[in-house]
C-alpha positions as CSV (number, residue, x, y, z in Angstrom):
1,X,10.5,-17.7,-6.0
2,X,7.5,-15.6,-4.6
3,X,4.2,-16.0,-7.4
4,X,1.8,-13.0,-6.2
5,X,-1.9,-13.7,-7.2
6,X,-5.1,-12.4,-6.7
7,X,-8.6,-13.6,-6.4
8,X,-11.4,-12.6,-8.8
9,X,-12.5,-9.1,-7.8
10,X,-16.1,-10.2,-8.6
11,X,-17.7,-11.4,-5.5
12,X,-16.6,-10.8,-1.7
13,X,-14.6,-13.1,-0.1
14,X,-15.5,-14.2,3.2
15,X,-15.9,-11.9,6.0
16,X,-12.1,-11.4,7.6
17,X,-11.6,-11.5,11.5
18,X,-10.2,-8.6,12.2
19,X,-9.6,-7.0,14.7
20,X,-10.9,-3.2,16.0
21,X,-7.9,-0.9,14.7
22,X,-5.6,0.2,17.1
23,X,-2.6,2.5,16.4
24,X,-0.1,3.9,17.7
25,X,-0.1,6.4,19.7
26,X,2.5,9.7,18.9
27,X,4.5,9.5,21.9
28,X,5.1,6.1,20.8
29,X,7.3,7.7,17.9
30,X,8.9,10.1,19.8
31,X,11.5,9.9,16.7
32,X,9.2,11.2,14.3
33,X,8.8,15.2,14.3
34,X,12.0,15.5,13.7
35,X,12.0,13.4,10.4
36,X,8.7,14.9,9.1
37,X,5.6,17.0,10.4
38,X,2.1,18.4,9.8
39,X,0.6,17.5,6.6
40,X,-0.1,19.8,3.5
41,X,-3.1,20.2,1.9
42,X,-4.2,17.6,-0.8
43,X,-3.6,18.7,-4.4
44,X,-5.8,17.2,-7.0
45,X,-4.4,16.9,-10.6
46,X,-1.1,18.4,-9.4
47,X,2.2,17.1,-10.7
48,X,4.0,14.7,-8.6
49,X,7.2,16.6,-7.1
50,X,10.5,15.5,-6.3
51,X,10.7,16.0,-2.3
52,X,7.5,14.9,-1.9
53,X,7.3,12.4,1.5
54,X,5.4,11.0,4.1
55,X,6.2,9.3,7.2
56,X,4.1,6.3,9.1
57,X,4.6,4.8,12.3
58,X,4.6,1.1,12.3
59,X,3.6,-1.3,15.7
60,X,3.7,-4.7,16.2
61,X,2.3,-6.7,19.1
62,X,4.0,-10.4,19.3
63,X,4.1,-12.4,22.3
64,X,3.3,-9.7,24.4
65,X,5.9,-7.5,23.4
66,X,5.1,-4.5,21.7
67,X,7.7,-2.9,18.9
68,X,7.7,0.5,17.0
69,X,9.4,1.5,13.7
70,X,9.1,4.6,11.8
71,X,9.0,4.4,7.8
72,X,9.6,7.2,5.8
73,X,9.6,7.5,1.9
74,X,10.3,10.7,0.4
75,X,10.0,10.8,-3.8
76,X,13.6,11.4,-5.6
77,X,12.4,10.7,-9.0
78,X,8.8,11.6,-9.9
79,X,9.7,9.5,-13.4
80,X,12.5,6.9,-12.6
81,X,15.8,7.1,-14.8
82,X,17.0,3.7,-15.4
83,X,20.4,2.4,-13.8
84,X,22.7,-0.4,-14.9
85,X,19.9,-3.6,-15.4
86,X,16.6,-1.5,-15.6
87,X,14.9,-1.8,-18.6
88,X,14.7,1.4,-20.8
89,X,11.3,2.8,-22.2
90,X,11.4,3.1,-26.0
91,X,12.8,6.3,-26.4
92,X,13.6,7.4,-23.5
93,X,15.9,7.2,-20.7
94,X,13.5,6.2,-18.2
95,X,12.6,2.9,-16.8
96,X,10.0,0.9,-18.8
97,X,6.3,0.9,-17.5
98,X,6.0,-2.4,-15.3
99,X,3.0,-4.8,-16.1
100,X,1.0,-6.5,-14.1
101,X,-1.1,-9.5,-15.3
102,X,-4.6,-10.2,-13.8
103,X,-7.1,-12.7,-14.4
104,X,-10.6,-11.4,-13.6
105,X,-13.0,-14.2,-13.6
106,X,-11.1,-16.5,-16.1
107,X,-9.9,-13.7,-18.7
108,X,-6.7,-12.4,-17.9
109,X,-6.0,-8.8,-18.3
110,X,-2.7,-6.5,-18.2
111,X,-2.6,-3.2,-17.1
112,X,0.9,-1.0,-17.1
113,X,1.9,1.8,-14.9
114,X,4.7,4.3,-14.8
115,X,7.5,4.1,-12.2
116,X,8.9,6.4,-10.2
117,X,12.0,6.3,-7.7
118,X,11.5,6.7,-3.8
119,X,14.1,6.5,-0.9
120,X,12.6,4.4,1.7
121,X,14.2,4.5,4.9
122,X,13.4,2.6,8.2
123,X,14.0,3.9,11.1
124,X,13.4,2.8,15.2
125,X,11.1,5.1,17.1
126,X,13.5,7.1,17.9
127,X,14.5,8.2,15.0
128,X,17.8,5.8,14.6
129,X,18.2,4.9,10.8
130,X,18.5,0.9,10.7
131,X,18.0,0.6,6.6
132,X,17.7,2.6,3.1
133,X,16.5,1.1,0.1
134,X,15.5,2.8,-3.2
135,X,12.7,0.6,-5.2
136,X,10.4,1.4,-8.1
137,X,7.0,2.4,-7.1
138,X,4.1,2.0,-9.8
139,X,3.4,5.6,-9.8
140,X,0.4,5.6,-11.7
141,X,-1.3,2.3,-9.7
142,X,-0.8,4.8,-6.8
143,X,-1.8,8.0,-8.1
144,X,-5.0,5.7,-8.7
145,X,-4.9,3.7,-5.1
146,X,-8.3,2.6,-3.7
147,X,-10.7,5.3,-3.8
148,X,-11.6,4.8,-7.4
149,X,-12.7,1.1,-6.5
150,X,-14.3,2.7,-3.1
151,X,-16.4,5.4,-4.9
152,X,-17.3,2.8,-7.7
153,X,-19.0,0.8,-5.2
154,X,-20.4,3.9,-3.5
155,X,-22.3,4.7,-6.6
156,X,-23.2,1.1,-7.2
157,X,-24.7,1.6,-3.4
158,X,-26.3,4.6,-4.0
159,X,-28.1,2.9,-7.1
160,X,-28.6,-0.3,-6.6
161,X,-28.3,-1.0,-2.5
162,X,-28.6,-5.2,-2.6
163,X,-26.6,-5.6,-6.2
164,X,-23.0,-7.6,-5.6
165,X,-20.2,-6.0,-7.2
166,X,-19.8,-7.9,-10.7
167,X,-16.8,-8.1,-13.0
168,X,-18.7,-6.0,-15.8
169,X,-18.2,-3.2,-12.9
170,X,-14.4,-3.0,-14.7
171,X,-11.6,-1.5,-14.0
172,X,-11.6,0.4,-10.5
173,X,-11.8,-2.6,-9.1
174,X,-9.1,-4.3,-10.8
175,X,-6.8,-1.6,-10.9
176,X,-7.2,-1.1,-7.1
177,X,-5.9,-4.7,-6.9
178,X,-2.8,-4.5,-8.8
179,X,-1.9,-1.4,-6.4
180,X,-2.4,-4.1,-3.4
181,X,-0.5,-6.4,-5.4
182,X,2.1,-4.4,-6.2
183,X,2.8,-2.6,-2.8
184,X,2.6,-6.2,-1.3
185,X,5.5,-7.3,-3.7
186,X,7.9,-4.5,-3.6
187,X,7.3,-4.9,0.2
188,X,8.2,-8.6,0.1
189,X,11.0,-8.2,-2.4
190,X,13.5,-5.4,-0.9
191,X,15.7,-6.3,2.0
192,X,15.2,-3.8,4.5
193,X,11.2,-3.8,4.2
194,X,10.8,-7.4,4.3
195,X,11.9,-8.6,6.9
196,X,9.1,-6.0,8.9
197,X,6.8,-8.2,6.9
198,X,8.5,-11.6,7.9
199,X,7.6,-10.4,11.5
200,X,3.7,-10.4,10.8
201,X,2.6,-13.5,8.6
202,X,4.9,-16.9,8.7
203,X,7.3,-17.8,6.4
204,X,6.2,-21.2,4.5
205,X,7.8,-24.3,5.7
206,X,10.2,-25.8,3.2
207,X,8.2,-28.8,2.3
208,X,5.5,-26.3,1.6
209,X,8.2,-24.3,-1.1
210,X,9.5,-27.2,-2.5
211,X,5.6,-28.6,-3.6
212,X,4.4,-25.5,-4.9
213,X,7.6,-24.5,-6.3
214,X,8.1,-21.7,-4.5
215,X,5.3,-19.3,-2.5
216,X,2.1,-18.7,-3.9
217,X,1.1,-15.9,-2.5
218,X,-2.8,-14.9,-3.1
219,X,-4.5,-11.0,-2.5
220,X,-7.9,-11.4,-2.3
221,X,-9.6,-7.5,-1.3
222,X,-13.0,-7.3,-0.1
223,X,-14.7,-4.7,-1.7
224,X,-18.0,-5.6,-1.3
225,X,-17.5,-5.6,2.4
226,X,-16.1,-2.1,2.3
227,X,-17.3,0.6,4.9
228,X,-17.0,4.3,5.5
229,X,-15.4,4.9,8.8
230,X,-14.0,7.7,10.9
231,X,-10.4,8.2,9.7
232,X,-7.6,7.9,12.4
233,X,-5.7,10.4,10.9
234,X,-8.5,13.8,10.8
235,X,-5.7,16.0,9.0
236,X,-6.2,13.9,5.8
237,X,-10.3,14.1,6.3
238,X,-13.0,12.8,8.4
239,X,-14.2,9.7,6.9
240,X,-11.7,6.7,5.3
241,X,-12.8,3.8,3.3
242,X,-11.5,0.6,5.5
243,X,-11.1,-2.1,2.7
244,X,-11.0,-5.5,3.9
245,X,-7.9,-7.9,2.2
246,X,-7.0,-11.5,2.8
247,X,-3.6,-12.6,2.4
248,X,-2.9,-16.5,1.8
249,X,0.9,-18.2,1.5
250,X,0.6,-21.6,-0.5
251,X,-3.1,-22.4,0.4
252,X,-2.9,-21.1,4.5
253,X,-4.5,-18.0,5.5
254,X,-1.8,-15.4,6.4
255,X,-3.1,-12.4,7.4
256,X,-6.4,-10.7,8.0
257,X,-6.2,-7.4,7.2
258,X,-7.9,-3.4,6.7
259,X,-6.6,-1.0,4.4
260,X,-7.9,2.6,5.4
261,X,-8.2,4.8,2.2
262,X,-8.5,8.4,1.2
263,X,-8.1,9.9,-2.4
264,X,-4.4,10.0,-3.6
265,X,-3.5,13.2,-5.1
266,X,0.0,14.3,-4.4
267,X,1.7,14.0,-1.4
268,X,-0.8,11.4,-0.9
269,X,0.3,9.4,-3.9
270,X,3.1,7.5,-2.6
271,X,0.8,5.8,-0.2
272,X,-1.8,5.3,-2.5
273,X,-3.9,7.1,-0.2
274,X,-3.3,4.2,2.3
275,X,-3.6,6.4,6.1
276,X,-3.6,3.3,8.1
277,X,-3.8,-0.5,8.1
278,X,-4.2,-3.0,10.7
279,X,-3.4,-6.4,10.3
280,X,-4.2,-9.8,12.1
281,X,-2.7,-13.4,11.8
282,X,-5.6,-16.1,11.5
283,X,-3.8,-18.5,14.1
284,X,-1.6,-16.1,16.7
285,X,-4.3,-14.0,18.0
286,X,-1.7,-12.4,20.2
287,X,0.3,-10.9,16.8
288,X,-1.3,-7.9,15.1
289,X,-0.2,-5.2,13.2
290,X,-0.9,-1.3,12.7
291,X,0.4,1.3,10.5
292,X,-0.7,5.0,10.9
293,X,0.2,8.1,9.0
294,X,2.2,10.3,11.1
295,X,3.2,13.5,7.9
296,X,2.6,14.0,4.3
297,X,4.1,16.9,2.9
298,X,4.6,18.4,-1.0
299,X,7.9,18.7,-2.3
300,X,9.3,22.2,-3.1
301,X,7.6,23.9,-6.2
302,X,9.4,25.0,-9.1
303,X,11.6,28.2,-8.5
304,X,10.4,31.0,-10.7
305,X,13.0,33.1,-12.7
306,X,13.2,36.8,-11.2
307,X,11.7,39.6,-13.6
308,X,13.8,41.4,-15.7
């Protein structure tokens, strides 16, 4: 059993060691064009489409070796329709919100989110399929992502340049947690993706299951540490957000990590407006991790009846 957590989204934690992002480059994904290219423009307060997709290329650097996969996620079901064990919503024949329960200094708090249905597929760099899985996203925790929480802080900033980020700040901060949270759990829960993760952070021993009944897994974002940076990625914009996060597996650091954030309208939405991360591990110096945002495209628009 995997318990996901996260730390108080008060205070920062401590600074994270990480490492100067490095990416990628496109010929390393030579596999890519061909599954998805260019990107369309962002659409604030547009629908969510069927079709819409994006692509990243994923690297990892272990023991001198370095390894490329390609992800791709493309939307089938803006609004999931539940299957044999889903749970219906009241009334409907879609799948009941999923909740997530946080506890912000001492109170804890539940927030709900819609869910849509994606087909994730994973894929070598060439372009080779090696697994499809179709999980629930929590479409609305994306549509939300990170830059809520980043321009919270920037206003904070802009007001009050020495003030800490305090829990009375509310709910962009929060809610840009559960999205961590959640991404970090479907992630560790589907077969195809996590064994990508498995490769990155270290599985706990069994001794270190069996005490703590299972894997306590603990998120802890830095927000007050975050910074605006040149994006990797100019097609989606000039500056990012890069959002510090800590990762921790039954008490032992497991990962240092940078989330690099945009706004999340549609077809940024299924990435929460995530255009790259890089990843550490605390105790291998020589294992680190990149993802970069290779295509994000809308899905096709609604056909229009022909005049009469």
């Amino acid at each position: 059993m995997v318990t996901l957590l996260a730390a108080c989204v008060g205070p920062s934690t401590a600074a994270l060691a990480v490492a100067v992002p490095t990416f990628g480059a496109h010929s390393d994904f030579p596999g890519g064009p061909a599954i998805l290219a260019g990107f369309d423009r962002a659409q604030a307060g547009a629908e969510w489409r069927a079709g819409d997709e994006v692509l990243f290329g994923l690297q990892l650097q272990r023991d001198g070796v370095s390894r490329h996969w390609l992800l791709h996620v493309r939307l089938t079901e803006p609004l999931a329709i539940a299957r044999v064990g889903e749970e219906v919503g009241p009334g409907t024949t879609w799948v009941a919100p999923t909740a997530w329960t946080l506890r912000v200094n001492g109170e804890a708090r539940t927030f709900h989110s819609r869910c849509c249905r994606v087909l994730a597929t994973v894929l070598d760099a060439e372009g080779k399929v090696l697994g499809r899985t179709e999980p629930l996203l929590p479409r609305d925790f994306l549509a939300g992502g990170f830059a809520r929480a980043c321009d919270a802080l920037d206003a904070i900033r802009l007001g009050h340049p020495r003030r800490r980020i305090r829990s009375s700040d509310g709910d962009p901060f929060a809610a840009a947690t559960v999205t961590a949270i959640a991404l970090l759990g479907i992630v560790q829960d589907d077969p195809v993706l996590a064994p990508l993760l498995w490769q990155v952070i270290d599985k706990p021993s069994v001794w270190s299951v069996v005490q703590n009944l299972g894997a306590r897994v603990l998120v802890e974002p830095g927000f007050q540490d975050t910074v605006v940076v040149p994006s990797p990625v100019p097609a989606t914009g000039a500056q990012v957000h890069a959002v510090p996060l800590g990762l921790s597996v039954n008490g032992v650091e497991a990962l240092a990590a940078e989330l690099l954030v945009r706004p999340s309208p549609p077809p940024f939405g299924l990435c929460g407006g995530i255009v790259a991360a890089t990843a550490n591990h605390p105790r291998h110096r020589d294992r680190a991790f990149s993802m970069v945002l290779l295509a994000a495209r809308r899905g096709p628009g609604p056909t229009r009846s022909a005049a009469r």
